[in-house]
Structures are given as C-alpha cells and as structure tokens.
C-alpha positions, 0 to 999 in steps of 0.5 A, a space after each residue: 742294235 737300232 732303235 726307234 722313237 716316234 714323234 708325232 706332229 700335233 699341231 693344226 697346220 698341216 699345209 707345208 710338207 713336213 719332210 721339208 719341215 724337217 730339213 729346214 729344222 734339223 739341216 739334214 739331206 732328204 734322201 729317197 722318197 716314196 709312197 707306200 701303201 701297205 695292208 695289215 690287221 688289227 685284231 681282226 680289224 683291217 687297215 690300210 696305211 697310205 703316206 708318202 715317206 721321205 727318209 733324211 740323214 745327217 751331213 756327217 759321215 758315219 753317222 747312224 741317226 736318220 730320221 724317216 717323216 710319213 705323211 698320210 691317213 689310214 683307213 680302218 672300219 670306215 674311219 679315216 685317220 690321218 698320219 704326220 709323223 717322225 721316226 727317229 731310227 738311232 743306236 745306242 752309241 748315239 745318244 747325245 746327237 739322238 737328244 740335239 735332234 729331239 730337242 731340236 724338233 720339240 722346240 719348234 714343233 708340236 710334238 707327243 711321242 708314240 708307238 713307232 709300231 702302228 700296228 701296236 699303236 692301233 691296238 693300244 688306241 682300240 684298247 686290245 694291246 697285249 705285249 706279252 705277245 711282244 717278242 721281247 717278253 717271250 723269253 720271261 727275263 725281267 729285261 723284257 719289262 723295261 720295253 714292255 711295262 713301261 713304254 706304252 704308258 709314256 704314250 698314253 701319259 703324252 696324249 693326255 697332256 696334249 689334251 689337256 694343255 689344248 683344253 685345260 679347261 676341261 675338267 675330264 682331261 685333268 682327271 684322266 693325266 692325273 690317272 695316267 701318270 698315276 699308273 705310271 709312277 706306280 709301275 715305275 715304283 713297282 720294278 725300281 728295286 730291279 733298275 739302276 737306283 739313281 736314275 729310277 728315283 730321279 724319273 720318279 721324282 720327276 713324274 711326281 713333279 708332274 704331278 703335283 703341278 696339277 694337283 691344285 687344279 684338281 682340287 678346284 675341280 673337285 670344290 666345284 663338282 660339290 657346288 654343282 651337286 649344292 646348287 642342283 639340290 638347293 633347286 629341288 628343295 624349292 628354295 629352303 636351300 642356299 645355292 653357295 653362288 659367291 662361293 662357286 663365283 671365287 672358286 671359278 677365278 682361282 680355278 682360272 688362276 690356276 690353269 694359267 699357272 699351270 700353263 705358264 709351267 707346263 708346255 708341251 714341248 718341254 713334257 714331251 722332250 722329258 717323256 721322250 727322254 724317259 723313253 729313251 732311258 728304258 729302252 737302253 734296258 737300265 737293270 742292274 746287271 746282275 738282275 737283267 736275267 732273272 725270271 720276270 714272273 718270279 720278281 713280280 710275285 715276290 713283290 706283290 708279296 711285298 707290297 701286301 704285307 705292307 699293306 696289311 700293317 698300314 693301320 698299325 703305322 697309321 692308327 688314327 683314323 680320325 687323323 687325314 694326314 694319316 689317311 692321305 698316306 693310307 689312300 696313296 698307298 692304297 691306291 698304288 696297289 690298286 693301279 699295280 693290280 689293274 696295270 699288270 697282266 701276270 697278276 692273278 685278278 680276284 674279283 673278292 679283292 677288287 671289289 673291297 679294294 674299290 670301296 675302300 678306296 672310294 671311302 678313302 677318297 671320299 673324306 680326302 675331298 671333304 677334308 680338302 673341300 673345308 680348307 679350301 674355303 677357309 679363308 670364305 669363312 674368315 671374311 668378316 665383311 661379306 655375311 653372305 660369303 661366310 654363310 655360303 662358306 660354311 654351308 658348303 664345308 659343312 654339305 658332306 660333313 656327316 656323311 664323312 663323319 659316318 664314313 671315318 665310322 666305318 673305315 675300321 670295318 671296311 680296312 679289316 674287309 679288305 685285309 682279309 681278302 687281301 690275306 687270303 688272296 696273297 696265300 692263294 696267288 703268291 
C-alpha cells in the first residue's frame, strides 16, 4: 500500500526551481513534468490549485520511493496562497531508504510537514476538518485512530514550532506550541494502552522533552505579563505604587537568555525530522495485534471511564491543598482531561462540566503562576546590595499573594463542584 508524506518548504528564497533543488539535494532523475490546474471544494468554499509538478525517482532499480515537487498558488475566496512543496510517495518495505531521503531533504531545507490531502489541508487551516469523514474511520475499528487522531495534530504542532523559531520573541507562538503539543501528548496518552508500548512511551518521552525545552521561557513570560499589569496599575495609583523596573529590566536578559538556549537546542530541521518521523510510525498502524480490530467507540468510553474515576480520587492521593507541588500534579492531570474532552469528537460535551472544568483549571493555573512568579525573583530578594531591587522583589512576589491565598481557600469548593459534575456526567455518557 503507498503512502504519502508531505513536506513543505519554508524558507524565504523561493527563486531556484524547486524540482532541480530536489535533484541536486537527493541525486534522483526528474521524470514527467506537467501543469495542472485542478478545481474543487472546500466546505462549500472553492478553490482552484495551479502548480507545475515534477515528479523524481531514485536511480535504483525496483525502487518504490518517488518524490513528487509542486510549485504554485491556490486561489480561495479571493486569497492567493502560494504552494512549494514535496510529496514523498513511499510503501512500508521502504522505510529505511524513506528516512535517508528525509533526513536528506531536512538537512538542507527549511522544512514542516503537513497534509498531503489539500483538501483536508484547507479545512484543517479554515478549522472545519472533521475525519470522522475520513474513509479510514468508517468501519469503527481503533485501526482508524492511528491515522485519524493523531496525524493532523503532528501538522499543527509543526507550524507552530516554524512560528516560533522564526519569531521566539513572540510570546503567543510560545503559548500556542506549549498548547499544541500539549494536545498531542494528551491524545498520544489517551490511546497508549492500545499501541505498541515501547515505542509509545519513547514518542512520548519525546514530546515531553519538547516541551520541557520551552517551559523556562513560559515562565519569564508569565513573570512579565505580571510586571505589565504592576506597571500599568503603578500608573493609575498616581504614584502611590512602584513600578518593579529593575525587576522587569533582569526578567527581559534572562528571557533573551533563554530564547538563545532555546534555539541553540531546537532548530527546525531536526523538530521536523522527529515529527516526520512520528508521522511515520503511526501510519505504519503500530496497535498491538490483538486490539487493531476492536470497536473505536467501545475503547474510548471505557477509558474516559478510566480517566474520570481518577480523577475524582486525586484529592485523596493529593490532599494538601496548601502543598504546590501536589497542586502542580492535580493541574496536569486536570488539564490532560480537559485537552482530551476538547480534542475528541466521539466524547459527549456537557457544558455543566466544561464550564466547572474551566474555572478549575484557570484557579489551578492561577496559583501555579504565583507560585512559580516568587521563585523566580528569589534571588531579587537575596541582594543585599541593591535596596531598591530587593524592594521591587518583594512587591512583585507579594502582588497576587492574597488573591492566591483566597483562592487555595476556595479549591476544596471548586474540586467538590467539579467532581460532582464529572460524576454525574460519567453515569450519563459512559
């Protein structure tokens, strides 16, 4: 069975053909050439894709790899889009020569993966995708989730690390990455039980470490979001408040700091060799053999039955409300539930539960912020030269400390609120 991987070309310089480009990087003969237009529909939108494509093969004989390169735009309701791109048309026996070229091509391109359907392609960036339309759902089978659960997430997760490493300054791309592979290790958590284990837990291992490599650099963020908010109420009080300005000033360097860490251990040829790769894997549908035909509807209710009752004894395992270690591990799991309520469609929605889900969430949020916000100035705190610095220190540690004090307060009501609703939800849906 043939498969595709789509890789698309990022970079700013477009002037050399890219079929030659190609050639010159892999060592494959150029074969037919030809341009095509082609119109079709987008969830009643039309579009009209124009590009001239080129289609390229490796030397050796027998050889089922061929590489297909297409150049041009797409026009849709009045947008011009342009289109540089690769398919990698490959079949499973395959696969070591499948990853030479890939590595190829990363190493000397600016590359993401994406959709090699365009169709699906423009729904998922017009946010109308829905793969339960995808002929590898209809027969219900948990084979289907490798292909259809998971994919399109390895997308997104791509274009947001191209965003952010071109502009790591922006504070929304780092969010939207963290989000994103968030969304996907959750999902990735969810099915493991029915994937082979090993290479489960080492592609989750993996996204984790993506992860991780950003989480300083969100916490800087958050640490200067709160100077803003001082800053602009310092502002309004007429002068009766310090503006922390030697605190921000510190807070800016070791954000620089860090984004240059960041980039020295993330570049985007080696993120999308590793999505690529995880691409790969799932489409070689890796469930363990005597689940792959078990019903997909079935598997989900019964972990989400799973995952609630968890849940709802997470304050016995962790009781100490005043404790933010133990609320950290709350939070995570809190959170993974939420992401896998949001990211599958099969799952009944209550908006009863989301709505308790969100606040708890945000509370929960909230005091990680605080608590991570006072750790971070610490050191501020332990000058003993700088008066001023250890002022500003304190004022920024102390700013939200007794809204977060109020708010431990109120987790014992907000944790009994939401189990209730998760309880009942649970007895209803599942």
């Amino acid at each position: 069975m043939k498969k595709r991987l789509c890789l698309q070309d990022v970079s700013a310089i477009n002037e050399v053909d890219l079929a030659e480009r190609l050639r010159i990087i892999t060592g494959w003969k150029a074969g037919r050439t030809e341009e095509r237009e082609q119109r079709f529909e987008v969830d009643g939108a039309e579009a009209v894709l124009r590009c001239r494509e080129t289609e390229l093969q490796p030397p050796a004989k027998n050889s089922e790899l061929r590489l297909i390169a297409r150049e041009g735009i797409i026009i849709m309701e009045a947008r011009l889009l342009p289109l540089r791109e690769m398919i990698v048309v490959y079949t499973s026996r395959e696969l070591p020569k499948l990853q030479t070229v890939v590595e190829k091509l990363c190493c000397r391109m600016s590359l993401i993966i994406a959709e090699p359907n365009l169709k699906q392609r423009l729904a998922q960036e017009l946010g109308t995708y829905d793969f339960r339309k995808l002929p590898a759902y209809k027969n219900g089978s948990l084979r289907a989730m490798a292909v259809c659960h998971l994919p399109w997430q390895i997308y997104v997760v791509s274009k947001a690390w191209q965003q952010f490493l071109q502009q790591p300054e922006e504070k929304v791309f780092i969010r939207q990455l963290r989000v994103k592979l968030r969304r996907l290790r959750s999902t990735l958590s969810f099915f493991k039980p029915v994937l082979q284990r090993s290479s489960a837990v080492a592609w989750q291992n993996t996204l984790r470490q993506q992860g991780e490599l950003l989480s300083r650099l969100r916490e800087l963020d958050v640490a200067l979001m709160t100077c803003e908010k001082i800053r602009s109420q310092a502002a309004a009080s007429g002068g009766k408040l310090t503006a922390p300005t030697q605190v921000e000033e510190l807070l800016q360097k070791l954000r620089r700091e860090e984004a240059s860490v960041c980039l020295q251990k993330a570049d985007l040829s080696s993120v999308t060799k590793t999505l690529a790769q995880f691409n790969i894997w799932l489409h070689e549908r890796p469930l363990a053999p005597n689940l792959a035909d078990k019903k997909l509807r079935k598997f989900i209710s019964r972990r989400l039955n799973e995952w609630s009752e968890k849940l709802e004894t997470l304050d016995k395992k962790y009781p100490d409300f005043h404790n933010m270690l133990e609320l950290h591990q709350i939070r995570i799991k809190v959170k993974r539930f939420r992401y896998a309520l949001q990211t599958l469609p099969e799952v009944p929605r209550d908006s009863n539960l989301l709505r308790r889900l969100k606040r708890l969430q945000d509370m929960l949020g909230f005091l990680h912020d605080d608590f991570i916000n006072a750790r971070l100035v610490q050191c501020f705190l332990e000058d003993a030269a700088n008066v001023q610095l250890r002022y500003e220190a304190g004022l920024f540690a102390g700013w939200e400390r007794a809204k977060a004090e109020a708010a431990v307060e109120m987790l014992p009501q907000l944790w009994e609120d939401f189990c209730g609703a998760l309880n009942a939800w649970r007895k209803e849906n599942l």
